[in-house]
C-alpha positions in Angstrom: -74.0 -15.0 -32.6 -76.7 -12.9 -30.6 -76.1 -9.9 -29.0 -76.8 -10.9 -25.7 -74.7 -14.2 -26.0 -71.9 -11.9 -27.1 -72.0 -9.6 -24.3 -71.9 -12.9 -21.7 -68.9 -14.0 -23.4 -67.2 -10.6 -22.7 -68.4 -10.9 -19.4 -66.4 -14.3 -18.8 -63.8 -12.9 -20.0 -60.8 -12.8 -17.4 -57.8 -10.9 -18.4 -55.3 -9.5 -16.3 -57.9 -6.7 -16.0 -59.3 -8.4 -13.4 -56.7 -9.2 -11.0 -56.3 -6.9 -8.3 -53.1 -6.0 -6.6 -53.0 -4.8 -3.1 -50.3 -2.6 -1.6 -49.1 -2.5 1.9 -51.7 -2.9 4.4 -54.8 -2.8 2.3 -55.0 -6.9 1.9 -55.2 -6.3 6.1 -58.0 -3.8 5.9 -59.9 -5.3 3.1 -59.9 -9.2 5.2 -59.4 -8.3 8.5 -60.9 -11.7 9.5 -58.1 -13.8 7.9 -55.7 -11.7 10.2 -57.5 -12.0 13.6 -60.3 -14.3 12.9 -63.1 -11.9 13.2 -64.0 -8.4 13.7 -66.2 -9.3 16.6 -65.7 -8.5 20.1 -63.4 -11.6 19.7 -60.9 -9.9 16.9 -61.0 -6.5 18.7 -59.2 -8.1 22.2 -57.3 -9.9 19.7 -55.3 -6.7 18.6 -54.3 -6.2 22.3 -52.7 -9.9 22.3 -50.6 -9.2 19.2 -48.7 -6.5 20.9 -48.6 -8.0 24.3 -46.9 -11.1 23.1 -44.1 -9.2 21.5 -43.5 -8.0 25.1 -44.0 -11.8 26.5 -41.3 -12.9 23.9 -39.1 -9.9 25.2 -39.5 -11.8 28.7 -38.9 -15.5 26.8 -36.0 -14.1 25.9 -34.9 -12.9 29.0 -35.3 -9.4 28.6 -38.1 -8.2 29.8 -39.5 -8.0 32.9 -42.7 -6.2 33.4 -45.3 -5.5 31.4 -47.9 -2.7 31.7 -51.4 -2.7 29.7 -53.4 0.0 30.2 -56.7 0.9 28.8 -57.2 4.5 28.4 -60.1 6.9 29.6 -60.7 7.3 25.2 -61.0 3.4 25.1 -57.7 3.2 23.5 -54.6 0.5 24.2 -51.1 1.2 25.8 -48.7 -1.6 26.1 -45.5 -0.9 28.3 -42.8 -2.9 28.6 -38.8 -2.7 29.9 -37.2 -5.3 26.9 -34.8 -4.1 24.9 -37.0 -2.0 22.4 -37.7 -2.8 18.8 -34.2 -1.8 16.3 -34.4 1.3 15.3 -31.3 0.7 12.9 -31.9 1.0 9.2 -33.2 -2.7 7.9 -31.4 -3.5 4.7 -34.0 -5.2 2.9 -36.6 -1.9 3.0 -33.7 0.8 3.6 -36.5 1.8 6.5 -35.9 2.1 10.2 -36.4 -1.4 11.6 -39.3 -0.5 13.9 -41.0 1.3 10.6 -40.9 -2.1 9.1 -42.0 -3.8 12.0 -45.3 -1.8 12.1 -46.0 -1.5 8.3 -44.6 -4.6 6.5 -46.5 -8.0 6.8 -44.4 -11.0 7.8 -41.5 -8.8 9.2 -40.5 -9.3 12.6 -37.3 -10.6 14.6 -38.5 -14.6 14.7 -37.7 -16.3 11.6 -34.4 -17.2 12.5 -32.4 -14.1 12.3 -31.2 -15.0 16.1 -33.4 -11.9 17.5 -35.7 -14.9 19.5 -35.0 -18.3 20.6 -38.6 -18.8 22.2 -41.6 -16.9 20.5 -45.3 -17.1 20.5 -46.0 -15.9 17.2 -43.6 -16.8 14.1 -45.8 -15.3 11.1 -44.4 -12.1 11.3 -47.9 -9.9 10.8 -49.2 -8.7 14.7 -47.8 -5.6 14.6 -48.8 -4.7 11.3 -51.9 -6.0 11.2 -52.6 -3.6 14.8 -51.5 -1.0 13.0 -53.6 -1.5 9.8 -56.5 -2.0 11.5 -56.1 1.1 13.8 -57.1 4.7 13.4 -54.1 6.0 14.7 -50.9 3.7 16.3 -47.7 5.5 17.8 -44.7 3.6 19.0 -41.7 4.7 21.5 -38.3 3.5 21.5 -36.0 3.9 24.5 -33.2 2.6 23.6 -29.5 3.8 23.0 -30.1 6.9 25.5 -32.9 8.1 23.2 -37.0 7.9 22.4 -37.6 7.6 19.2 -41.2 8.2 18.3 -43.3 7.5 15.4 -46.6 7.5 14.5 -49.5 5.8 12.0 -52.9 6.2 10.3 -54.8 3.6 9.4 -51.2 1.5 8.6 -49.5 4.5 6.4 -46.4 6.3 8.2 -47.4 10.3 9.5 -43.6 11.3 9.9 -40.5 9.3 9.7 -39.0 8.0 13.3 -37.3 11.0 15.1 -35.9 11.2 18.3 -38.2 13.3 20.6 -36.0 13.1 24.1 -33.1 11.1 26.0 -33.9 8.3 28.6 -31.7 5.8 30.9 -34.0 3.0 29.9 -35.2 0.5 27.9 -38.1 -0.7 26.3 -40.7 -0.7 24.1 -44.4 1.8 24.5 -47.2 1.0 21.5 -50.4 3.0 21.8 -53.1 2.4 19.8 -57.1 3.2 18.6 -59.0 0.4 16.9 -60.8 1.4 13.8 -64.7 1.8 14.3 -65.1 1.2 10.4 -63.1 -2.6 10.7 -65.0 -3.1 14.1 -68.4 -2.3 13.9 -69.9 -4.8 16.7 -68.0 -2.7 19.2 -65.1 -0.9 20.4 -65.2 -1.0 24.2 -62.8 -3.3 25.8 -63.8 -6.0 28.5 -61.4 -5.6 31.3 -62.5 -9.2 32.8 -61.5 -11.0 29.6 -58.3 -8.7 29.2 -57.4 -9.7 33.2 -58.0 -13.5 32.8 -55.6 -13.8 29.9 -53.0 -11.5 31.7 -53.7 -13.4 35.0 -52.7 -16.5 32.7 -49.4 -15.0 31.4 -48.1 -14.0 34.5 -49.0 -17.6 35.9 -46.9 -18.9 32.6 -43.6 -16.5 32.6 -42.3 -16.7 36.2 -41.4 -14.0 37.9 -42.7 -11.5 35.5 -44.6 -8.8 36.5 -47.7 -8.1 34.5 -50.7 -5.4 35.5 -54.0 -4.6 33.5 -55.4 -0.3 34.3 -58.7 0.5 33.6 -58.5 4.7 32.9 -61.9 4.5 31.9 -63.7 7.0 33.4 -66.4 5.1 36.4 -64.6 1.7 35.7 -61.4 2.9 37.1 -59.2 -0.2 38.5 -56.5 -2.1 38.3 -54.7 -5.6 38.7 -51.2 -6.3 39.5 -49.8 -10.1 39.5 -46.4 -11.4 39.9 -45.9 -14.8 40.6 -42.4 -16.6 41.6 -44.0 -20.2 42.0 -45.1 -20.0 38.0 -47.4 -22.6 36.8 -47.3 -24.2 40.5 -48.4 -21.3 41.4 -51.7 -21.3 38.3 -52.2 -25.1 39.7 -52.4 -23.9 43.5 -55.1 -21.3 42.0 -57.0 -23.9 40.3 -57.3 -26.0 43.4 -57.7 -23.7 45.6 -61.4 -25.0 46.6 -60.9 -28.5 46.4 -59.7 -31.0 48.2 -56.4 -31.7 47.6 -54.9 -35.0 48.6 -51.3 -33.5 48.9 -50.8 -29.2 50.0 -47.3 -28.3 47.5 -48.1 -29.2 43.7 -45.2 -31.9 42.2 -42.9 -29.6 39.8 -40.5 -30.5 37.4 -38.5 -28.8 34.5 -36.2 -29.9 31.7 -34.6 -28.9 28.5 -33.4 -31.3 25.4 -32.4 -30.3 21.5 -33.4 -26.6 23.4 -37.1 -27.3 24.2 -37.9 -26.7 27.4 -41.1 -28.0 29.0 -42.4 -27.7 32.4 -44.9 -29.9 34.5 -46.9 -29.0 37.6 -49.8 -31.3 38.7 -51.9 -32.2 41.8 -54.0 -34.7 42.6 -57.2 -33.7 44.3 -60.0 -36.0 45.8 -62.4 -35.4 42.7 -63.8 -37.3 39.8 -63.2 -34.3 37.3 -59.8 -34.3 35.4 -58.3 -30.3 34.3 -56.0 -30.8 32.0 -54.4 -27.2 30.3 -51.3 -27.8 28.4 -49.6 -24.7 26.6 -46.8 -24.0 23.8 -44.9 -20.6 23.8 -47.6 -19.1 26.1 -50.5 -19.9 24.0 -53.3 -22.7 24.9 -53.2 -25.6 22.9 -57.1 -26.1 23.7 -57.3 -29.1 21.4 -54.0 -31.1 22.8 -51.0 -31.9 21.3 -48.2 -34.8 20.4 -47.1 -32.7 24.1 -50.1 -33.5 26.1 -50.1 -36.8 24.2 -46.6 -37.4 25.4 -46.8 -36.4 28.9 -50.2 -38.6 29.7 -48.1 -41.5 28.3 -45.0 -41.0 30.0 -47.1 -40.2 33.3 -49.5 -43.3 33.3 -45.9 -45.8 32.2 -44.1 -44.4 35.9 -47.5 -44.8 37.1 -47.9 -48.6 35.9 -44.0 -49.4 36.7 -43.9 -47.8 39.9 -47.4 -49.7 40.8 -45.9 -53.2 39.6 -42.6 -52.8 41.1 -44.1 -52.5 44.6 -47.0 -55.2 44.4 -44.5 -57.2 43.6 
């Protein structure tokens, strides 16, 4: 055998030399895009919606109540909210504080059955993690039990263990973080229209919650507030609110079976062009669903029956 026809045979080779094994975080900062789908413009809002829907599922759950997102003057996040605070307990599993896992451990989180959530928007366990692996720095307060408990990241590793830095006589939840510029090269800035229409959207899906978006930034200072009691009668109303509507209050109605609930709100206007948004868990099921599949059956059988029974 050659030389050269040796050496390729080496070079085929594969031995468990070759396999690579990656610790913590590092799968999260090596593919970011398997985590949040790019590290476009598109990824970098992205992070913001991972830690905003552990507040929404605070509010699914009945907890939570207002929401505060605030984009800093540094173009860092800040999400506020009044839930009940991520445990601080020690998780058996890790013998960590809970929140510690939370924020470094993929596929760790209080919605895989453990009772922490009956409703959720995200069941895989990895948005807060992958936030914090993909950020230069992430700290998190605690207010809960009387106390703030602080701790802070780098790049997904712990800085300190959780401490207690004050007392409090509320509750919640406050994550503050910087997105890497070496995971998202294309850009750092946020977009505060795209940030506002999905908050706009979340406060039209959880009524009654109150939800704001605050630009710090300096010359783009501003800020949105929105709060609405009619829920998504209320996001129909805004839809149709310059068209011609063939009757003024949207038709409402809610239910719950096997504990799914679902809500409806419609309104027929004197158009040609059907707008047709259905959602599970807060999130936009743009390409349908056995829901939507279901409720445009159900609705054009009571249309048919009810058209029948009175020709008749």
């Amino acid at each position: 055998m050659t030389e050269d026809k040796q050496q390729e045979n080496q070079a085929q080779e594969y031995d468990a030399s070759q396999i690579q094994v990656l610790e913590g975080l590092e799968a999260v900062r090596m593919r970011p895009g398997m985590y949040i789908g790019s590290t476009s413009k598109e990824g970098l809002h992205h992070l913001v919606w991972e830690i905003v829907d552990n507040s929404i599922d605070e509010a699914l759950a009945g907890f939570a109540s207002h929401i505060e997102v605030f984009i800093e003057a540094d173009n860092s996040i800040t999400v506020v909210d009044d839930g009940r605070g991520i445990p601080v307990d020690i998780q058996e599993k890790t013998g960590r504080p809970a929140v510690e896992t939370v924020f470094t451990v993929l596929h760790a989180g209080g919605k895989f059955g453990g009772g922490g959530y009956k409703v959720s928007g995200g069941l895989h366990g990895v948005g807060s993690s992958v936030v914090n692996a993909l950020s230069t720095s992430l700290d998190v307060r605690v207010y809960k039990n009387g106390s703030i408990h602080y701790q802070e990241y780098r790049r997904g590793h712990v800085v300190d263990d959780l401490k207690v830095i004050g007392e409090t006589d509320r509750t919640g939840t406050t994550v503050h973080f910087i997105p890497d510029p070496e995971i998202f090269t294309e850009t750092t800035e946020y977009d505060f229209e795209k940030l506002n229409k999905r908050i706009q959207e979340l406060a039209f899906l959880n009524r009654g919650l109150r939800i704001s978006l605050t630009d710090k930034r300096e010359g783009l200072e501003q800020e949105k507030h929105y709060h609405y009691e009619g829920g998504i009668s209320s996001y129909v109303e805004y839809i149709n609110e310059n068209k011609d509507v063939i009757f003024e209050k949207p038709i409402y109605t809610d239910g719950e079976m096997d504990d799914i609930t679902v809500e409806v709100a419609m309104q027929y206007t004197t158009g040609y062009h059907e707008t047709v948004m259905s959602f599970a868990n807060n999130i936009h099921t743009h390409e349908g669903g056995t829901h939507e599949q279901g409720f445009r059956t159900a609705l054009t059988r009571v249309i048919n029956d009810y058209a029948k029974k009175i020709s008749s």
